[in-house]
Backbone and ligand atoms as CSV (ligand in chain L), in Angstrom:
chain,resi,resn,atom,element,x,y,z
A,1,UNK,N,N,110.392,107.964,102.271
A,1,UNK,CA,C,109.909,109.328,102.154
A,1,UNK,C,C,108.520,109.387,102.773
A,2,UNK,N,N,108.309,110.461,103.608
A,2,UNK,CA,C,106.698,110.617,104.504
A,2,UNK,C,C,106.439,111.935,103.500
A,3,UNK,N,N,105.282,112.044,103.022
A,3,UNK,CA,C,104.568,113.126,102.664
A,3,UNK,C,C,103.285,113.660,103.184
A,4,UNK,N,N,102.591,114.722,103.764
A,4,UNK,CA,C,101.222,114.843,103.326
A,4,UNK,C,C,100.560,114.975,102.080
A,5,UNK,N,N,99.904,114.192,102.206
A,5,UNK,CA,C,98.609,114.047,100.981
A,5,UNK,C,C,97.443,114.095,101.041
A,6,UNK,N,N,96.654,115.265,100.412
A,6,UNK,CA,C,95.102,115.714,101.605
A,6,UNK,C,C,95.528,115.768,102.596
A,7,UNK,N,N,94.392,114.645,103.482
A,7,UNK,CA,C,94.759,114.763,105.140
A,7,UNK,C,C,95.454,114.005,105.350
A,8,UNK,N,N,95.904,112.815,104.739
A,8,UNK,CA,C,96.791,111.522,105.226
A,8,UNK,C,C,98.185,112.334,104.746
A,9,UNK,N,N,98.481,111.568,105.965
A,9,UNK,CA,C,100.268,111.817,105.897
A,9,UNK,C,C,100.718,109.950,105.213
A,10,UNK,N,N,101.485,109.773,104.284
A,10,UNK,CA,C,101.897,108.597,103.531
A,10,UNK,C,C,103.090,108.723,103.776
A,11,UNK,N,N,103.579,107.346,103.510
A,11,UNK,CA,C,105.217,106.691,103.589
A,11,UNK,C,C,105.502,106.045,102.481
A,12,UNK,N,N,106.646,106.271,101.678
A,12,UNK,CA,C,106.535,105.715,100.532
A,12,UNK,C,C,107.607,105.065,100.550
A,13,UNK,N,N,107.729,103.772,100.420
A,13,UNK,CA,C,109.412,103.130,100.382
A,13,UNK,C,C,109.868,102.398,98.956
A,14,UNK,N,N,110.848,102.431,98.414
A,14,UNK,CA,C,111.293,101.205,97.569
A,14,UNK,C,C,112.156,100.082,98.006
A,15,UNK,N,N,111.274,99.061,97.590
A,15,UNK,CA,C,112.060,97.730,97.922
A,15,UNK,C,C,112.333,97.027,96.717
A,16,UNK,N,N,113.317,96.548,96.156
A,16,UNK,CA,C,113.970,95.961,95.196
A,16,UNK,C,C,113.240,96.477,93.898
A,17,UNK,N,N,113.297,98.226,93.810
A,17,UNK,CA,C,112.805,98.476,92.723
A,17,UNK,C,C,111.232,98.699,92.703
A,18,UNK,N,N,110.376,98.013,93.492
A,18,UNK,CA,C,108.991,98.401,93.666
A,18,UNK,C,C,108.971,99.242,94.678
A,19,UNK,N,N,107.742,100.015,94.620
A,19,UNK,CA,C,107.121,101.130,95.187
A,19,UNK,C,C,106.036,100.352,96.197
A,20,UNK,N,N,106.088,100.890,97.469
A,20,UNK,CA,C,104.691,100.501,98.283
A,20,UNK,C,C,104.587,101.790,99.385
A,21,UNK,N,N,103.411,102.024,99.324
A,21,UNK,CA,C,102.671,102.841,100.004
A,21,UNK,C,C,101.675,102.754,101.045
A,22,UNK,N,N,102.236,103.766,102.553
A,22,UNK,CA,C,101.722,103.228,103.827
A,22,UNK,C,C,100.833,104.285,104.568
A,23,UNK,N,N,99.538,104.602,104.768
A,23,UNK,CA,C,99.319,105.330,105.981
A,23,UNK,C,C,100.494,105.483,106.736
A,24,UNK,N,N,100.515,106.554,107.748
A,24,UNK,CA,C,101.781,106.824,108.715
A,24,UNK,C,C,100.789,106.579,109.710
A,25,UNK,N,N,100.126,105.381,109.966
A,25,UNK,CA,C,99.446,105.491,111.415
A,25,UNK,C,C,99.603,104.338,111.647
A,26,UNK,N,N,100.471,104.308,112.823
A,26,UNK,CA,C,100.452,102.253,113.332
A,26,UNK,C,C,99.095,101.962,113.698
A,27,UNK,N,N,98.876,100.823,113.514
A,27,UNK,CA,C,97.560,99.762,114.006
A,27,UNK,C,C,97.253,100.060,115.049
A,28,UNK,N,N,98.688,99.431,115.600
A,28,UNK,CA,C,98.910,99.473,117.731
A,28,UNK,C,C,98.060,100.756,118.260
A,29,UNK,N,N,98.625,101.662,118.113
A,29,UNK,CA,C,98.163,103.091,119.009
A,29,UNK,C,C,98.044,103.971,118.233
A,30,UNK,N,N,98.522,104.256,116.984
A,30,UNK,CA,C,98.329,105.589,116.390
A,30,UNK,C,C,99.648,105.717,115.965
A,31,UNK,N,N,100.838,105.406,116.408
A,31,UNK,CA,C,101.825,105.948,116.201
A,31,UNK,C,C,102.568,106.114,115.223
A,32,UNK,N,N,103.627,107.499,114.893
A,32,UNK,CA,C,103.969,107.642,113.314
A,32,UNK,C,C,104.912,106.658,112.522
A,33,UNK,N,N,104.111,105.702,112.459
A,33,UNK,CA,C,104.681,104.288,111.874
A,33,UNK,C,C,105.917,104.375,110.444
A,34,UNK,N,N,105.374,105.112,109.507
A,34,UNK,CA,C,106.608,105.325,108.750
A,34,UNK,C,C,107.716,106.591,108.678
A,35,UNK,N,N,107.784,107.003,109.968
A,35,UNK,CA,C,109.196,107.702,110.473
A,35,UNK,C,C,110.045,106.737,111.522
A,36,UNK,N,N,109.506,105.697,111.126
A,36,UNK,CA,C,110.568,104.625,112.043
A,36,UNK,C,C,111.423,104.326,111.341
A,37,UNK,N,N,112.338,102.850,112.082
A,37,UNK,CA,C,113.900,102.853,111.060
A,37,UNK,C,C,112.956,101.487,110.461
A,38,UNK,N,N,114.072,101.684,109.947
A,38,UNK,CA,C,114.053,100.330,108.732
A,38,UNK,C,C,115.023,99.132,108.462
A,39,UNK,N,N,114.727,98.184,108.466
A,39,UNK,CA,C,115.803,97.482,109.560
A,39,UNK,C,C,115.501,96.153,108.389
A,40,UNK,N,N,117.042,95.505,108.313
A,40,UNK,CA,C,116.543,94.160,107.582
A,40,UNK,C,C,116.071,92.893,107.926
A,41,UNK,N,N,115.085,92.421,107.771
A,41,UNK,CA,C,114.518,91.391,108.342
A,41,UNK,C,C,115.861,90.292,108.501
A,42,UNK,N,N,115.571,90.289,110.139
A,42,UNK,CA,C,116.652,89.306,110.784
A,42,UNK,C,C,115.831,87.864,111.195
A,43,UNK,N,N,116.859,86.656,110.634
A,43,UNK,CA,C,116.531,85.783,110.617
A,43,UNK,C,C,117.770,84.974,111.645
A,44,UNK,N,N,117.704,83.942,112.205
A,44,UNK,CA,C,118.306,83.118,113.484
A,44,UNK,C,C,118.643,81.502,112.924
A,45,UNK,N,N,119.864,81.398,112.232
A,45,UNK,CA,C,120.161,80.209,112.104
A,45,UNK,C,C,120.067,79.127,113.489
A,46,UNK,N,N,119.405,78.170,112.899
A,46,UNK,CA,C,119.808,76.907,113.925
A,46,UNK,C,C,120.514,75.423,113.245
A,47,UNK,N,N,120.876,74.824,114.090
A,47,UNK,CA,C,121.696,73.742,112.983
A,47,UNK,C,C,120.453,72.319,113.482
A,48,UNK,N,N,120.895,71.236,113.482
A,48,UNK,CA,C,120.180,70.412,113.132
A,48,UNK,C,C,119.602,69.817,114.564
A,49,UNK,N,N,119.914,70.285,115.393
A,49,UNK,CA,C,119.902,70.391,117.055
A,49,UNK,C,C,119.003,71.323,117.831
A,50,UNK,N,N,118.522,71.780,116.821
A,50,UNK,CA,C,118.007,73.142,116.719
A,50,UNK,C,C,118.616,74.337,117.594
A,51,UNK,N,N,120.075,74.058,117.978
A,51,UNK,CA,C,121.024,75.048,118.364
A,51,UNK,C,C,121.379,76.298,117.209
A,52,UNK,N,N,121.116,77.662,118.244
A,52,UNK,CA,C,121.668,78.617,117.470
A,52,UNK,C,C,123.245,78.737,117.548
A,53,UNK,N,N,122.859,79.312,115.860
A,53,UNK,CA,C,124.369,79.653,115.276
A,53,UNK,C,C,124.453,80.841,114.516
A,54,UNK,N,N,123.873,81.811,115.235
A,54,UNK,CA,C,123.773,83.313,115.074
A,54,UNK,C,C,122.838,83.648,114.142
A,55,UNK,N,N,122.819,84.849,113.827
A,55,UNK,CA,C,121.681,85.670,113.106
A,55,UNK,C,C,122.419,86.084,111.087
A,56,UNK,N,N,120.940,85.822,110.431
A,56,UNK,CA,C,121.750,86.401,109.318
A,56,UNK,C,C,120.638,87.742,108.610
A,57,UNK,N,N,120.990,88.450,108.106
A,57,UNK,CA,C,119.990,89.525,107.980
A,57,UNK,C,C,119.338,89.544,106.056
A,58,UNK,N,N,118.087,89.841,106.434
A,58,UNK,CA,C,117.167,89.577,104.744
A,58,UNK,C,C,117.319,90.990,104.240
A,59,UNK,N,N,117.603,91.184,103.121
A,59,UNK,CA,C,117.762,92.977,102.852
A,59,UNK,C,C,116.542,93.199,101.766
A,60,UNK,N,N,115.902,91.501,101.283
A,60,UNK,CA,C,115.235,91.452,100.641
A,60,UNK,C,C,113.249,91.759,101.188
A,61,UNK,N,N,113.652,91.836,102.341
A,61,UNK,CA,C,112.068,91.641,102.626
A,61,UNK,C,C,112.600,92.877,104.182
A,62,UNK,N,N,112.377,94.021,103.591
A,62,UNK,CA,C,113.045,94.786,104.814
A,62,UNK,C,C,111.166,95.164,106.159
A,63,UNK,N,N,112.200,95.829,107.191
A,63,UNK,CA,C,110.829,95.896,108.410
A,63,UNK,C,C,111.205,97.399,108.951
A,64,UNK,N,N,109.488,97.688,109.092
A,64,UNK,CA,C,109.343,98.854,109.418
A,64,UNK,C,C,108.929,99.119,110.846
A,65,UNK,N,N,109.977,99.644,111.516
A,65,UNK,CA,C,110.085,99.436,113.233
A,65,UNK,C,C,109.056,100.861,113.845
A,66,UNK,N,N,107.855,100.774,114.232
A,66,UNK,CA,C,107.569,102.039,114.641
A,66,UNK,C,C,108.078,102.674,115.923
A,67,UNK,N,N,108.463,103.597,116.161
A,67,UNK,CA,C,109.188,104.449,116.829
A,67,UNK,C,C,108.690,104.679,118.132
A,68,UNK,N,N,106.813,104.509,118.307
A,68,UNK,CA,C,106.473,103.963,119.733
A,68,UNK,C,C,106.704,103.286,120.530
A,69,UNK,N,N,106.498,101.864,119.993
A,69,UNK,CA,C,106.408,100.602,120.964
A,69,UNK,C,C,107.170,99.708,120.308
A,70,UNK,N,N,107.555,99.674,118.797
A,70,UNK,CA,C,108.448,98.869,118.355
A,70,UNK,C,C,107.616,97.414,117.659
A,71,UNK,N,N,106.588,98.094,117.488
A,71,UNK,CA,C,105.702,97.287,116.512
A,71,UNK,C,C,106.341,96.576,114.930
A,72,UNK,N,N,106.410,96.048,114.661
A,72,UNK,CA,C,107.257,96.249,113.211
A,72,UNK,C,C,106.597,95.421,112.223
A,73,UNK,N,N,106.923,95.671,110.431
A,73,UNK,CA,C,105.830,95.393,109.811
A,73,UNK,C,C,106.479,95.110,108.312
A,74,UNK,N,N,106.626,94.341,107.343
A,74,UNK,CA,C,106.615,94.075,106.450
A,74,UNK,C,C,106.507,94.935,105.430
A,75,UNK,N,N,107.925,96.092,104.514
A,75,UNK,CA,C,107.641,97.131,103.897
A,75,UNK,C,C,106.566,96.014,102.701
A,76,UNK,N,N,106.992,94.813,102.062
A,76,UNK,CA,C,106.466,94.167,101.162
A,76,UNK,C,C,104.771,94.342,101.250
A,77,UNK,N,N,104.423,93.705,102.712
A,77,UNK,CA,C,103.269,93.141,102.469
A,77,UNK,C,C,102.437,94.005,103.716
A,78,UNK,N,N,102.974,95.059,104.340
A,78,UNK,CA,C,102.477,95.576,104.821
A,78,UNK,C,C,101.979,95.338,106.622
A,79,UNK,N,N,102.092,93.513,106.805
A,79,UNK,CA,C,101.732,92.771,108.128
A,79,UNK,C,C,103.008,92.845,108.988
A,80,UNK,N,N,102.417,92.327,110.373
A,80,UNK,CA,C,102.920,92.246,111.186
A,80,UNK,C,C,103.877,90.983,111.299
A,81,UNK,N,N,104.888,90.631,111.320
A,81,UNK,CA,C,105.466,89.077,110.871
A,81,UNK,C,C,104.739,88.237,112.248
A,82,UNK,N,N,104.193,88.205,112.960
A,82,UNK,CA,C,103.527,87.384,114.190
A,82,UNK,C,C,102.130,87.395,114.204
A,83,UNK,N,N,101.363,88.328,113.842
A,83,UNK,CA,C,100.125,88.340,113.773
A,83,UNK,C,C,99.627,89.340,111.948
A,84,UNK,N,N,99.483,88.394,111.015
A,84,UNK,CA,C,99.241,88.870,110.226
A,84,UNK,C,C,98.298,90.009,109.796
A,85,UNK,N,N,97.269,89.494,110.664
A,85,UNK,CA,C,95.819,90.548,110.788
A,85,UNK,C,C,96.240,91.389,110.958
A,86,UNK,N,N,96.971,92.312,111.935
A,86,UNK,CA,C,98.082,93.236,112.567
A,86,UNK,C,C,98.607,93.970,110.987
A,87,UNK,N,N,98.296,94.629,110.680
A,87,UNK,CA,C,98.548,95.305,108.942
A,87,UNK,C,C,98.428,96.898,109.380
A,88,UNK,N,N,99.300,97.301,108.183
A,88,UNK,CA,C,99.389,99.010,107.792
A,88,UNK,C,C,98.151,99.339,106.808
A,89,UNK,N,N,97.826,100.254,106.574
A,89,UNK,CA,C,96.591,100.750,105.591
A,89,UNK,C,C,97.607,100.852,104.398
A,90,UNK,N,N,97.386,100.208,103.548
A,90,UNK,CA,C,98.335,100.332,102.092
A,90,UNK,C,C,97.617,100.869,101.253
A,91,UNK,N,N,98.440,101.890,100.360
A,91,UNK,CA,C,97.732,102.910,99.021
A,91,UNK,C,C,98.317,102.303,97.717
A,92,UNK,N,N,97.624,102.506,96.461
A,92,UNK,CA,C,98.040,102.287,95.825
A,92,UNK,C,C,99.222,103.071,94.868
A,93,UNK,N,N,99.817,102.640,94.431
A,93,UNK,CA,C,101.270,103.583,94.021
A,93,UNK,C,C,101.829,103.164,92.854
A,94,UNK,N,N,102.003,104.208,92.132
A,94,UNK,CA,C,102.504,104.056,90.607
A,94,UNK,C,C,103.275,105.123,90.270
A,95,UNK,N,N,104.521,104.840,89.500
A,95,UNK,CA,C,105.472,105.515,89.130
A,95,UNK,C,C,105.615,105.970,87.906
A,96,UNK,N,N,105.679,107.061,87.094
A,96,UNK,CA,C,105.448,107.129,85.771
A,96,UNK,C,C,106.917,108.597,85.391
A,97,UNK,N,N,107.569,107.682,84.664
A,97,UNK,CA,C,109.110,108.490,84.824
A,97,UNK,C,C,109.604,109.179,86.282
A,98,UNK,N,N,109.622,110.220,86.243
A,98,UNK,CA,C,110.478,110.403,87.052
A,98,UNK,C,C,109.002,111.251,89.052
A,99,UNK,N,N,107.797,111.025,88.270
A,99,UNK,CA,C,106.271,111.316,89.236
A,99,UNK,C,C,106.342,109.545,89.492
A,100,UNK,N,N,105.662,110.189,91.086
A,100,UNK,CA,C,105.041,108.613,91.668
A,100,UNK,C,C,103.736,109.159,92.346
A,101,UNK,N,N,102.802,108.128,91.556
A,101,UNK,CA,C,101.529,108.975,91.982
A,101,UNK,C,C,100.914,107.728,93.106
A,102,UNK,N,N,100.063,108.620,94.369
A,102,UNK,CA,C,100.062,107.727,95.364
A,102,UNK,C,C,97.904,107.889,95.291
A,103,UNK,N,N,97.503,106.717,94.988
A,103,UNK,CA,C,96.131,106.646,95.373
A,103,UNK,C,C,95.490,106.839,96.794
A,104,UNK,N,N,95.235,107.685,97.275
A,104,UNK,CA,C,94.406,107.814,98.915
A,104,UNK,C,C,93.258,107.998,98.698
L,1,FES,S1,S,101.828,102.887,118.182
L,1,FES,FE1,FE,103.134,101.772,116.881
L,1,FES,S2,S,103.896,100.190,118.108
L,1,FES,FE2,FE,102.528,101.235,119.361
């Protein structure tokens, strides 16, 4: 879910039941980072050869693809999986019955 709030526009996702909260502004350029897809972190089996043996997908640690350049980012933790520094502006977020109140 993208909302405005004040002036920030926020992204609010649930992942396994927790709440995390994103600026909608990619790092990269500006771009509207949480109207991208959301995609499950794909991981690349190799066997002991270090030959691949296809891809298996994480539903647990999902990624947020921005819709510019294809930046993508950790709904969990907010980083970039290659360059950690590379981060979303995260708010704080709390749910109280059926209100989720977002700190900006
Ligand atoms: S503005 Fe988001 S990847 Fe470039």
């Amino acid at each position: 879910m993208v909302k405005d709030l004040a002036s920030t526009t926020v992204g609010v996702f649930r992942v396994e039941g927790k709440l995390y909260a994103y600026e909608n502004t990619c790092p990269h350029q500006g771009g509207p980072v949480c109207q991208g897809l959301l995609i499950p972190r794909v991981e690349e089996k190799l066997n002991a050869s270090q030959g691949a043996e296809g891809f298996r997908f994480d539903e647990s640690d999902p990624r947020l693809v921005c819709p510019w350049h294809g930046f993508e980012f950790s709904v969990k933790t907010g980083c970039h999986p290659g360059k950690a520094e590379i981060r979303l502006t995260q708010f704080e977020v709390e749910e109280e019955g059926e209100l989720v109140y977002v700190r900006v």
